[in-house]
PLY file of the C-alpha trace (Angstrom):
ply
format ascii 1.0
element vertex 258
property float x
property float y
property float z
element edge 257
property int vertex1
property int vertex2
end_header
120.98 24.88 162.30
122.40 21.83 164.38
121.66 18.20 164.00
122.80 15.46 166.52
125.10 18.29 167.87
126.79 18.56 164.03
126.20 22.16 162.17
125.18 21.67 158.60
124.59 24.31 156.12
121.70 24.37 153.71
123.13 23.64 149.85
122.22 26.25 147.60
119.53 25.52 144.93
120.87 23.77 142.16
119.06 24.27 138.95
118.39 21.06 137.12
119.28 20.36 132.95
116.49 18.49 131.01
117.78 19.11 127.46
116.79 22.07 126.63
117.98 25.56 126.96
121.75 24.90 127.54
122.70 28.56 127.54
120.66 29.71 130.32
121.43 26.55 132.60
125.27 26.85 132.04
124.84 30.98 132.73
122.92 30.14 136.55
124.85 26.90 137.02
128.19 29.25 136.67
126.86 31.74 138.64
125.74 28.88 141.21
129.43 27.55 141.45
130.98 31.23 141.65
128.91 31.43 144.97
130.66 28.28 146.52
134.02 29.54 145.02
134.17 26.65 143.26
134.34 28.24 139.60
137.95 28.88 138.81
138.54 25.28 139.44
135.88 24.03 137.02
136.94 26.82 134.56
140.21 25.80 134.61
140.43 22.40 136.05
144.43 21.50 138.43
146.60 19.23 137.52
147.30 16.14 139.86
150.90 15.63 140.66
152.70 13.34 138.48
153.51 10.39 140.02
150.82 11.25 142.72
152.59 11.49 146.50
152.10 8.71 148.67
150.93 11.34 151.03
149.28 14.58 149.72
149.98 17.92 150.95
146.84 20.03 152.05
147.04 22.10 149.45
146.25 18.90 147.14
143.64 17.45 149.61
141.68 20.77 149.87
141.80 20.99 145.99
140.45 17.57 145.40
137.93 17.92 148.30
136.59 21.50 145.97
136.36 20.18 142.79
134.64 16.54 143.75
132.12 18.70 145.75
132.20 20.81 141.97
131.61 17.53 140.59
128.69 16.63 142.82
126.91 19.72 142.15
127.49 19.09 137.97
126.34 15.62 138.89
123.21 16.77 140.86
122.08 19.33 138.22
121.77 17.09 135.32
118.46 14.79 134.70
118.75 11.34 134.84
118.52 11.29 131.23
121.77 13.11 130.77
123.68 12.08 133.61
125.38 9.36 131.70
127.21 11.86 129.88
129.31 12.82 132.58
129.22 9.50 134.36
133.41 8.91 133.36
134.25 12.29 133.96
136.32 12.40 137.19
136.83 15.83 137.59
134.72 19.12 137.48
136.25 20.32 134.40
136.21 17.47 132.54
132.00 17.19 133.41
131.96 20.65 132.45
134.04 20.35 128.99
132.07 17.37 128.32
128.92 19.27 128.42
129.93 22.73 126.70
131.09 19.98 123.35
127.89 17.87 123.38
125.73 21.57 123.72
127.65 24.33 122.41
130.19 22.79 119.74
133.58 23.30 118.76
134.48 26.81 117.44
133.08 26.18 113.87
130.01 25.07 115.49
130.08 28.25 117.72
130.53 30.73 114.48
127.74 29.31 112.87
124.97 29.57 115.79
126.26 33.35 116.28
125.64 34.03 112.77
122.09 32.95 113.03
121.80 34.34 116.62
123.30 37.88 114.97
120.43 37.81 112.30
118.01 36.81 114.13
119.00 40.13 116.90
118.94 42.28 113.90
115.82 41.95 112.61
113.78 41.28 115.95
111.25 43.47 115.96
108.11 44.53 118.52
104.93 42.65 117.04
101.23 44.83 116.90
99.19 44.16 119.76
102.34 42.84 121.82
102.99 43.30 125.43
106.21 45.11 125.82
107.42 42.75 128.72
106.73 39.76 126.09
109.19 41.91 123.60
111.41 42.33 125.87
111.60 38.66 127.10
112.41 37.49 123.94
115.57 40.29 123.17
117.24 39.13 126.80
116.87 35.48 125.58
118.21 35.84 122.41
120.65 38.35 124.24
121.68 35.90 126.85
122.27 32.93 124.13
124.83 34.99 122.14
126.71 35.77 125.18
126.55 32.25 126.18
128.58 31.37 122.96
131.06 34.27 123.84
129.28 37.16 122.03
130.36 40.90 123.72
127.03 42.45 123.38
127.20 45.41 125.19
124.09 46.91 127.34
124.43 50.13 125.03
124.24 48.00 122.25
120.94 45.84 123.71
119.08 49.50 124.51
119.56 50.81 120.96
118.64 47.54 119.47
115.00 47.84 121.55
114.39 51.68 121.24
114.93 50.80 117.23
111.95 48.10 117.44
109.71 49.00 119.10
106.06 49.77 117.45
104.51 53.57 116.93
102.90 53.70 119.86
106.15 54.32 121.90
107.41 57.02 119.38
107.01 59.90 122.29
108.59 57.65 125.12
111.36 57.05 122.65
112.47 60.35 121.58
111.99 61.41 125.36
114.96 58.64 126.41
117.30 59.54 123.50
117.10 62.99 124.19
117.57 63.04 128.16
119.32 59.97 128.74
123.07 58.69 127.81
122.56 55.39 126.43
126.49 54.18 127.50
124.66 53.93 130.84
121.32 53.84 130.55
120.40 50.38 131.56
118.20 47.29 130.55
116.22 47.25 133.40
116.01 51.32 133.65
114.64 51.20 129.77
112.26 47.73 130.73
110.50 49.90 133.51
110.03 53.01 131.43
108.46 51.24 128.47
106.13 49.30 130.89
105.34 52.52 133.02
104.58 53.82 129.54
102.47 51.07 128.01
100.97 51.31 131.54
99.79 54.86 130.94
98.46 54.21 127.39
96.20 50.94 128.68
94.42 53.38 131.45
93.87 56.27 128.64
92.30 53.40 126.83
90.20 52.14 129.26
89.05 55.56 129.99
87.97 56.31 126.37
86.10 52.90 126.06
84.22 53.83 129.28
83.17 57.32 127.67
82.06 55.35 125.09
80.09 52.91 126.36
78.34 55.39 129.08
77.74 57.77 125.61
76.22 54.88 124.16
73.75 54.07 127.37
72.75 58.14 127.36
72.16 57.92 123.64
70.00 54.19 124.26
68.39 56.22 127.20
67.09 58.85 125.26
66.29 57.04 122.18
64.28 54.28 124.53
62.57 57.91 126.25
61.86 59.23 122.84
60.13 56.15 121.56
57.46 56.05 124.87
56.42 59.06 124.28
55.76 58.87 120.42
54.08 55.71 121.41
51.22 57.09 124.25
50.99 60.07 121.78
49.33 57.95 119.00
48.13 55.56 121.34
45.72 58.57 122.99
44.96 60.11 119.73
44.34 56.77 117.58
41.82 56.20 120.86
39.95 58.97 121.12
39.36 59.22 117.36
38.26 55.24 117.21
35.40 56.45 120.28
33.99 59.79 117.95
34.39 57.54 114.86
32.08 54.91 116.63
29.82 57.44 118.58
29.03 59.20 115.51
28.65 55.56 113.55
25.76 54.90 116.22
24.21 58.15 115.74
24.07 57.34 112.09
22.58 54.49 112.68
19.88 56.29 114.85
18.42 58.03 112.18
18.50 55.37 109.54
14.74 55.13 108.82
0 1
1 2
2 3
3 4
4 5
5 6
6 7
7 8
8 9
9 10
10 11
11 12
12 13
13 14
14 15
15 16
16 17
17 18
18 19
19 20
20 21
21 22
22 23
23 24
24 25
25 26
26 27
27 28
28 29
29 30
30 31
31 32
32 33
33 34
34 35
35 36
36 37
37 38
38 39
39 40
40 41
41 42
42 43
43 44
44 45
45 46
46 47
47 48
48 49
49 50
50 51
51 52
52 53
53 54
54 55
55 56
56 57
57 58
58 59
59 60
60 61
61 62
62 63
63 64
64 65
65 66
66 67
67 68
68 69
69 70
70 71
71 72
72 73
73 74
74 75
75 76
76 77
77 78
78 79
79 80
80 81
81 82
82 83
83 84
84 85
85 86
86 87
87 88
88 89
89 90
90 91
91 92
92 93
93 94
94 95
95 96
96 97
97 98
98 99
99 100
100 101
101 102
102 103
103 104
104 105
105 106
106 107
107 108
108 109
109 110
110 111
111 112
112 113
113 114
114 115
115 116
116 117
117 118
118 119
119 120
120 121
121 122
122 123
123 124
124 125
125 126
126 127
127 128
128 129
129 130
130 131
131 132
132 133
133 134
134 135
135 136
136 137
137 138
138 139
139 140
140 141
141 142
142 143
143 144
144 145
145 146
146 147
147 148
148 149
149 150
150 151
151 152
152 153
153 154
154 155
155 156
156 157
157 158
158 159
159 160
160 161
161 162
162 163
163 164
164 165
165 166
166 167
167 168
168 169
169 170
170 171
171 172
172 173
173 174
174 175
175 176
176 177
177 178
178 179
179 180
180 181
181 182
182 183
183 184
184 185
185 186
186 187
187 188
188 189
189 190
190 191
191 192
192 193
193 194
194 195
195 196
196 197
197 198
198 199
199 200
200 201
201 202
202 203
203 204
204 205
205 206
206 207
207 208
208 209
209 210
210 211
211 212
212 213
213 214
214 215
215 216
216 217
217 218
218 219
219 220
220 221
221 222
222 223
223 224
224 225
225 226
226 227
227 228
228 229
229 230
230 231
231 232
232 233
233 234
234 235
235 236
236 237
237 238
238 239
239 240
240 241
241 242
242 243
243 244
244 245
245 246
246 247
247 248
248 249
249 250
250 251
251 252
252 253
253 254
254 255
255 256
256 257
């Protein structure tokens, strides 16, 4: 794409910080800055030569030209409301160090979110009447926070955790992954598709049986509305015909009355 005979490229999609939900923002904005190559040097940070040269190399130039476009693209994801933050920070990494401290915490800080994080993983379990997707939603969050904070949770560990919570109804779809598939490499995704394919299944059979039901019940109203015309004309004839001999013979009565 060319504008007044200059080539520009379109910037990628930078996804914006309002204050909540750190841990997902840092994990796209890293994965954001890994596609410009910009993500060692915010990781890390460089050091600037000490005095600085009168006349930097370019090595030095290209390195400060990468991490103030870094910078920019810290700068341009965060709300106005949290841009003063950063607003002293001169380089990438310090933006990005003064962020992880404000949301994530020292180490101490760390420990102590993990421990809640770990017991609330433990004892998530699928809710009655849930949607599996819904379920499943909530384990990546809670998933994704923990490995924001550092947590190793392995994938292995993640599929166990959901086979192990899930309600009754997916008892058969259960035993039929633990018994065919190796769960070292069985995936998330692989496992999310199964269980909805299953739950899937179960909603048609459902739908099916309530449709029996409710054409069973329209026979059965059928043949009870049926049943109740023709007890109806039966004493509706016979109730008439007796009230004309009861009255013909009334009048013949009355005929011979002297």
């Amino acid at each position: 794409m060319t504008s007044n005979g200059t080539s520009s490229t379109a910037q990628p999609l930078i996804p914006v910080f309002k204050g909540e939900k750190y841990h997902l923002w840092r994990l796209k904005m890293k994965t954001m800055l890994k596609s410009q190559e910009l993500w060692d040097l915010v990781d890390n940070g460089y050091v600037e030569p000490n005095p600085a040269p009168a006349e930097p190399d370019q090595q030095l130039r290209e390195t400060r030209k990468k991490d103030a476009k870094a910078l920019f693209f810290i700068q341009s994801a965060l709300d106005d409301e949290f841009f003063p933050r950063i607003a002293e920070a001169t380089t990438s990494n310090q933006a990005w160090a003064i962020l992880k401290q404000e949301y994530i915490g020292d180490r101490k800080v760390i420990n102590v979110k993990l421990q809640s994080l770990r017991r609330e993983f433990e004892t998530l379990g699928m809710k009655e009447k849930e949607k599996v997707q819904v379920f499943l939603s909530r384990v990546s969050e809670i998933v994704s926070h923990m490995r924001s904070y550092g947590e190793n949770v392995s994938n292995e560990t993640v599929v166990s955790k959901v086979l192990r919570s899930l309600t009754k109804d997916f008892n058969h779809v259960v035993a039929a992954i633990e018994e065919t598939k190796d769960l070292s490499t069985y995936t998330f995704d692989e496992l999310m598709s199964s269980l909805i394919a299953h739950e899937d299944r179960m909603n048609r059979c459902c739908e099916k049986v309530d449709e029996k039901a409710f054409q069973a019940t329209g026979d059965q109203n059928k043949r009870s509305a049926k049943s109740s015309r023709g007890r109806g004309r039966g004493r509706g004839g016979f109730c008439g015909r007796g009230r004309g001999r009861v009255q013909f013979g009334d009048q013949r009565q009355q005929k011979n009355i002297p």
